[in-house]
C-alpha positions as CSV (number, residue, x, y, z in Angstrom):
1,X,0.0,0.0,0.0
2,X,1.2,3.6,-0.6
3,X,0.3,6.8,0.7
4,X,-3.2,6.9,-0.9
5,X,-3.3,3.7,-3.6
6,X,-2.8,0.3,-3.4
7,X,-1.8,-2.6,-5.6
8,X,-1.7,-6.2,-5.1
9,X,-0.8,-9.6,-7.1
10,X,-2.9,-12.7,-7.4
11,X,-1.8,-16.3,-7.4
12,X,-1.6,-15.9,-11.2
13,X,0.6,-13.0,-11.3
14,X,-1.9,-10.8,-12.1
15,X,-1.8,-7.4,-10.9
16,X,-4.5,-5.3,-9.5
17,X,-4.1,-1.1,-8.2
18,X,-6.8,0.5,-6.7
19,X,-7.0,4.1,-5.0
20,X,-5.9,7.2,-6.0
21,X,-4.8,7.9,-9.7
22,X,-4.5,11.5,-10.4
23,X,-0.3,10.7,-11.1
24,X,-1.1,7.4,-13.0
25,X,0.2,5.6,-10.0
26,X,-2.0,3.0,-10.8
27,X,-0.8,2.2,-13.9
28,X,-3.6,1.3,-16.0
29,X,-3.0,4.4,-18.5
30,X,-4.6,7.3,-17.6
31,X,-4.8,9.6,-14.4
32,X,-8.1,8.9,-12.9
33,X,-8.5,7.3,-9.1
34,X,-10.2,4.0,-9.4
35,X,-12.5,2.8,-6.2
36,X,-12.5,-0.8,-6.9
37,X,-8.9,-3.4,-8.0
38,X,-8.7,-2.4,-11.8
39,X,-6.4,-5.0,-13.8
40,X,-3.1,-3.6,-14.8
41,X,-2.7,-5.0,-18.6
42,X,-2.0,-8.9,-19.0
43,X,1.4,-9.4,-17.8
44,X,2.6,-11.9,-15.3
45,X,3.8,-9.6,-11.8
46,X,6.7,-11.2,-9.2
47,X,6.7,-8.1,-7.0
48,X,4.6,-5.1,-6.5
49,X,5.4,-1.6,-4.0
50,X,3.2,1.4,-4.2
51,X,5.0,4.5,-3.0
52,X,3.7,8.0,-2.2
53,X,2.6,9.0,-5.8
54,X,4.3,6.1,-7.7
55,X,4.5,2.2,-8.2
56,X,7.2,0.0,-9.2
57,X,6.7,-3.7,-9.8
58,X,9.2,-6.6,-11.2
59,X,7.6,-8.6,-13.6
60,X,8.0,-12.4,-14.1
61,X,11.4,-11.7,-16.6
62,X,12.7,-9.7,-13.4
63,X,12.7,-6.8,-14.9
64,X,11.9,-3.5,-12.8
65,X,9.3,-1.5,-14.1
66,X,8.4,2.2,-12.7
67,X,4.8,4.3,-13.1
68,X,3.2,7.4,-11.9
69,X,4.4,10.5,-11.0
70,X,8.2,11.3,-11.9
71,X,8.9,14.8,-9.8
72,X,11.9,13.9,-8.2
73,X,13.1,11.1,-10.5
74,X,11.4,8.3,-8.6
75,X,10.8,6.2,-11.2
76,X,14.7,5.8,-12.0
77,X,14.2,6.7,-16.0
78,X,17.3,9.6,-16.1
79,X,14.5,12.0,-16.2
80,X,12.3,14.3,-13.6
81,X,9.9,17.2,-13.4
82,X,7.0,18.2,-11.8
83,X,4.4,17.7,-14.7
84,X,6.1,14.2,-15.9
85,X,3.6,11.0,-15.6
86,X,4.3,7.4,-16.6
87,X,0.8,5.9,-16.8
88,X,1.6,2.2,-17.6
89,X,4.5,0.3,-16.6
90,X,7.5,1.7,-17.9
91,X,11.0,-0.8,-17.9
92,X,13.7,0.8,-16.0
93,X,16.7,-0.6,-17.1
94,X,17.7,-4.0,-18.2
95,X,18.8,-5.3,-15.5
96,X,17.2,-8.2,-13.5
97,X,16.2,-7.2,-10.1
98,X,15.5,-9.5,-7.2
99,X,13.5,-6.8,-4.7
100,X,11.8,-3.2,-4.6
101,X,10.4,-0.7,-2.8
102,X,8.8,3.0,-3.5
103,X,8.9,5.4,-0.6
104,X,8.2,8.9,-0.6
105,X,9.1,9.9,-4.0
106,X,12.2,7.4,-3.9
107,X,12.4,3.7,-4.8
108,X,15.5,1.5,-3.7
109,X,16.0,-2.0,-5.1
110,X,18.3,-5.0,-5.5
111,X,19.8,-5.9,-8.6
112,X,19.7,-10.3,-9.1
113,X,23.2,-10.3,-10.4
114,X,25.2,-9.1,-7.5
115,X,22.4,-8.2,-5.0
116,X,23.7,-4.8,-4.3
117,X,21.5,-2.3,-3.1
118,X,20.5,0.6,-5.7
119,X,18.8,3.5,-4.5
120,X,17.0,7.2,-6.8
121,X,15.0,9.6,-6.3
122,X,14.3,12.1,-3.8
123,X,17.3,14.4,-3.7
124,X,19.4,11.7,-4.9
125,X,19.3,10.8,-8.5
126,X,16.8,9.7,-11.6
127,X,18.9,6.5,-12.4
128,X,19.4,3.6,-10.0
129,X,22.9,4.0,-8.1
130,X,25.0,1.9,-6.1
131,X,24.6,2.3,-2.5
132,X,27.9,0.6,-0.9
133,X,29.4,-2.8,-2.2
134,X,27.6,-4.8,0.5
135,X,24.9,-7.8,-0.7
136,X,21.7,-7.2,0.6
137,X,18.8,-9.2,0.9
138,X,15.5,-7.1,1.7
139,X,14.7,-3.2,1.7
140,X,12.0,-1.4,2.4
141,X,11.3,2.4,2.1
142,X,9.3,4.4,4.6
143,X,8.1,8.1,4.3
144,X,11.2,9.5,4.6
145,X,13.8,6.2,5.8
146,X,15.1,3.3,4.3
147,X,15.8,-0.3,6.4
148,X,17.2,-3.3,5.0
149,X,18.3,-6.7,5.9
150,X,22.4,-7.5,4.7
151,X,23.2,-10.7,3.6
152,X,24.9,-11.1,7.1
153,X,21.3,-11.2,8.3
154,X,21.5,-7.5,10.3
155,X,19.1,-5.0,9.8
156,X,20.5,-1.6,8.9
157,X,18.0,1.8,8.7
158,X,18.6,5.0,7.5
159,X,17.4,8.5,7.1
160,X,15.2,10.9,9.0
161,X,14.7,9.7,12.6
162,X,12.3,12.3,13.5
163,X,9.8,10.4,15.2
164,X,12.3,7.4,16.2
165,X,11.9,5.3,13.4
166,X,15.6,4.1,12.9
């Protein structure tokens, strides 16, 4: 779930978004909110993570795939502005990815082929980049902070602690 939509994936790999759509965060190609699961095209879905006003997915190829709104280069495509929309999925790279998660106009994800952690968006940059040269296994993005689990099994956060959350 994100900050106001929601997407999820059935046994079948088909994916479902629901909610608020006005950044085509939904992802079924135009920039309306939808009040009931609407089927996002006929692809097969692995993983699914809704962010603040964007989504990114990896579908059963492993490949990561980014949609909605692109103001802060969230959606890792090189690009940003404040009136750029991706309405359907769009492929970020291709590379294969093995996680993902979309935060508050950020996403951070793990690459399959040497499971490093690869972070963009929000006052960072509009392409994936490298976080350090340890392996990861699990991330997940929060408003505005970032855990994840190393390969040593430790769980490492990051980011605003505010309100305690690291």
């Amino acid at each position: 779930a994100g900050s106001m939509h929601s997407c999820g994936i059935t046994s079948d790999g088909t994916l479902y978004c629901w909610g608020h759509g006005t950044y085509g965060e939904l992802g079924d190609g135009t920039l309306f909110s939808k009040g009931t699961p609407t089927k996002i095209g006929t692809d097969k879905w692995l993983k699914i993570s809704a962010g603040s006003d964007h989504t990114c997915g990896i579908k059963e190829d492993n490949k990561l795939y980014c949609w909605g709104w692109n103001s802060e280069g969230q959606l890792g495509l090189g690009t940003s502005g404040t009136d750029e929309y991706k309405t359907e999925p769009t492929k970020v790279n291709d590379d294969t990815w093995s996680n993902i998660s979309a935060g508050n106009a950020a996403a951070c994800g793990i690459k399959s082929s040497d499971k490093k952690l690869y972070c963009w968006g929000y006052k960072l940059t509009t392409t994936p980049i490298k976080v350090n040269d340890d392996t990861w296994k699990n991330v997940e993005l929060g408003y505005n902070h970032k855990c994840g689990i190393k390969e040593d099994n430790k769980l490492y956060c990051w980011g605003s602690n505010y309100y305690g959350q690291l």
